[in-house]
N, C-alpha and C positions, 0 to 999 in steps of 0.2 A: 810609464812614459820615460823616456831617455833623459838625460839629467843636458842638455847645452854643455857645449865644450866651452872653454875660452878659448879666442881665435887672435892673432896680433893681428891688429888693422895697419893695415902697408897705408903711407900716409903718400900723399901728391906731392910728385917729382917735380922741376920745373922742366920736366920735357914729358910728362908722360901720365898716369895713371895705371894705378895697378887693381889685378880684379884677381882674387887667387881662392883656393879651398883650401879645409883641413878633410882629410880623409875620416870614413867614420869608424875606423879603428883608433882613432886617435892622433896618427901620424899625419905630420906635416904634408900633403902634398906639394908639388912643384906648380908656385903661383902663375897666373897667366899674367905675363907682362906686357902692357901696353907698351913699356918705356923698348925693352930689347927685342925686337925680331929674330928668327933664327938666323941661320944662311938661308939663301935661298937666290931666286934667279931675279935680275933685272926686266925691266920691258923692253930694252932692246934685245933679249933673248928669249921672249915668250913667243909661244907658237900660237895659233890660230884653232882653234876646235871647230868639230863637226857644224855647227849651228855658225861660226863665224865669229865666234867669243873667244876675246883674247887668253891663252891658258899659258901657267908658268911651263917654261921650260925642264924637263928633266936633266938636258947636259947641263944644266948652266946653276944646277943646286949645290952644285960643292964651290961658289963664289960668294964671298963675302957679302952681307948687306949693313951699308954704312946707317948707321945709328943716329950720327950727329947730325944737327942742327933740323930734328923734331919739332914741331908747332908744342907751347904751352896749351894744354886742352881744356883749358879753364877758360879758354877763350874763343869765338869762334872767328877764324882766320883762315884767309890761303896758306898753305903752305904742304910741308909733307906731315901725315898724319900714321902713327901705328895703327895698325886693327888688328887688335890683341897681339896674340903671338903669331898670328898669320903672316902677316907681310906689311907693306908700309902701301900710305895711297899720297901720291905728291898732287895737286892743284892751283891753279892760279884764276884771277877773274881778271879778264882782257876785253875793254870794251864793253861793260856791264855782261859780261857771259862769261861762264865756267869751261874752262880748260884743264884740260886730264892731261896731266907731264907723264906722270909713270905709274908703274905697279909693280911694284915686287912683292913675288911670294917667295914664304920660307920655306926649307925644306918640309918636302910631305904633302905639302898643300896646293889646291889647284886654286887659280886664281881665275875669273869669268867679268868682264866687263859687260854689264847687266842694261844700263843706261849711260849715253853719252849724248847730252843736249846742251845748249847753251844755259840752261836753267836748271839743269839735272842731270848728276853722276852716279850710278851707281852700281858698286863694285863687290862682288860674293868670295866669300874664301873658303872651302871645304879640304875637309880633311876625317876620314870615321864619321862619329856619330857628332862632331862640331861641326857649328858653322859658323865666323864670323861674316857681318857685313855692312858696309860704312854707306851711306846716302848722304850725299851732298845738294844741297837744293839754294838758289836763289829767286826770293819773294817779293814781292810788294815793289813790283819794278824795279829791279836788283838792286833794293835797298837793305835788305833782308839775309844775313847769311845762315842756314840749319844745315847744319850737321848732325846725323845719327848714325853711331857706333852699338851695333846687334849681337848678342853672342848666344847661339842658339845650342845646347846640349842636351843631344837625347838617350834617353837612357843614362841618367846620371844616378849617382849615389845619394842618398839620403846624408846630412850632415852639415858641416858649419863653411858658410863663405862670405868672401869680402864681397863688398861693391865699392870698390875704387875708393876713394877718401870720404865716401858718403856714409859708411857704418860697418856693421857685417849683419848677417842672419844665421840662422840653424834650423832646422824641420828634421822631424821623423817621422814616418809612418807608425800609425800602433790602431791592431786590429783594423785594418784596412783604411781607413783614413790619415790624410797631411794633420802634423800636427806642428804649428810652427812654436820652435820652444824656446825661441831668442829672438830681439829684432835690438840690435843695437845704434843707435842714431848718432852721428858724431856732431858734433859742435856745428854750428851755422846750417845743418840740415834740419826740415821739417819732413814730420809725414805727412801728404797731402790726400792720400787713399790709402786704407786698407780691407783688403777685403778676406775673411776666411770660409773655406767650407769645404766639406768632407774630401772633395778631389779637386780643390785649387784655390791656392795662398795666392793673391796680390798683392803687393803696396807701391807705391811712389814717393821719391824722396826729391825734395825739393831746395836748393838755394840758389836764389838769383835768375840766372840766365840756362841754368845748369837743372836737369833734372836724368834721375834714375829709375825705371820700372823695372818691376820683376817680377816673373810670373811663374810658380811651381805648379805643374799638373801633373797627375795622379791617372795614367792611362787606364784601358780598362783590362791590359793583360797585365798589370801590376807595374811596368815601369816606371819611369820619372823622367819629365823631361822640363830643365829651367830655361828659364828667359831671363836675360839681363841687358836690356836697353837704355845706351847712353844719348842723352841728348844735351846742347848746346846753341843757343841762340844770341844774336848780333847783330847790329850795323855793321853793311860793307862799307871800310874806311876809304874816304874821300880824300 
């Protein structure tokens, strides 16, 4: 069995959350940053796709995409929100209903406006074998504000990764089965599930209003493909 790396846990920004690997050679890889988006294209420059889904623009990827003034994610709030290193999702609630301001995507990545309701936004980001994707919802007669931030990787590497300020983890395979060989919990997280077995690792980590799942499967042509889902729950403020 592989011995776990040590991983540095990127701690919560006040603009942001960081979700990042260590490659399983050992080396650092380049973390996925909620806090920094790439370049990438505005919504006033995105085009329109086949199906009628708004998609980022290609002229419009070598423009800047302004950083500042991101929602704290510890919270759930209107405002503009990172999805991961995808692009950013801006929102506002007008009249107890949800309003979709913008979307920019970063360089690479397409961006699809999936749902647009008064009660429900929700917005897909692909790129390769990634996919982030943000879902906005208002509940309990928009008393209610959920937010969930989705990061789906397939075909990924066996090895050590953060989940945002909530810990890290590490798995390997040995002899055909997940072996998870680290679950590190940081301060004010609980684990509230875990589940192991031969071809797929669970667990959820929990503080507060704030929860994390994450799910490694073990395909059946040997692949790997993780799940790391952020969630965030709130009163819309009055």
């Amino acid at each position: 069995m592989r011995t776990a790396k040590t991983v540095r846990r990127l701690p919560i920004l006040a603009a942001g959350l960081l979700l990042g690997a260590c490659s399983d050679d050992g080396g650092a890889a380049a973390p996925v940053d909620l806090e920094s988006p790439e370049t990438g294209a505005t919504e006033d420059e995105a085009s329109v796709d086949d199906d009628g889904d708004e998609t980022a623009s290609d002229d419009a990827r070598d423009d800047g995409i302004d950083t500042t003034g991101l929602v704290d994610m510890t919270t759930a709030v209107p405002g503009t929100w990172p999805v991961g290193d995808a692009g950013t999702v801006t929102f506002a609630i007008v009249d107890d209903a949800l309003v979709l301001e913008d979307v920019t995507a970063a360089d690479g990545w397409q961006a699809d406006i999936d749902e647009q309701d008064p009660d429900e936004i929700e917005v897909d980001f692909r790129r390769g074998d990634t996919e982030w994707q943000i879902e906005i919802e208002l509940k309990d007669g928009a008393t209610i504000l959920e937010i969930e931030i989705d990061q789906d990787i397939e075909r990924a590497d066996s090895g050590s990764y953060d989940i945002g300020d909530a810990g890290t983890f590490a798995f390997s395979v040995s002899d055909g089965r997940l072996v998870l060989d680290d679950l590190n919990v940081a301060d004010g997280w609980t684990v509230a599930e875990r589940d192991e077995e031969a071809d797929e690792i669970e667990f959820t980590l929990v503080n507060g209003p704030r929860e994390f799942d994450v799910q490694v499967e073990l395909e059946d042509d040997g692949s790997i493909e993780i799940k790391i889902d952020y969630e965030v729950v709130g009163p819309v403020a009055r």
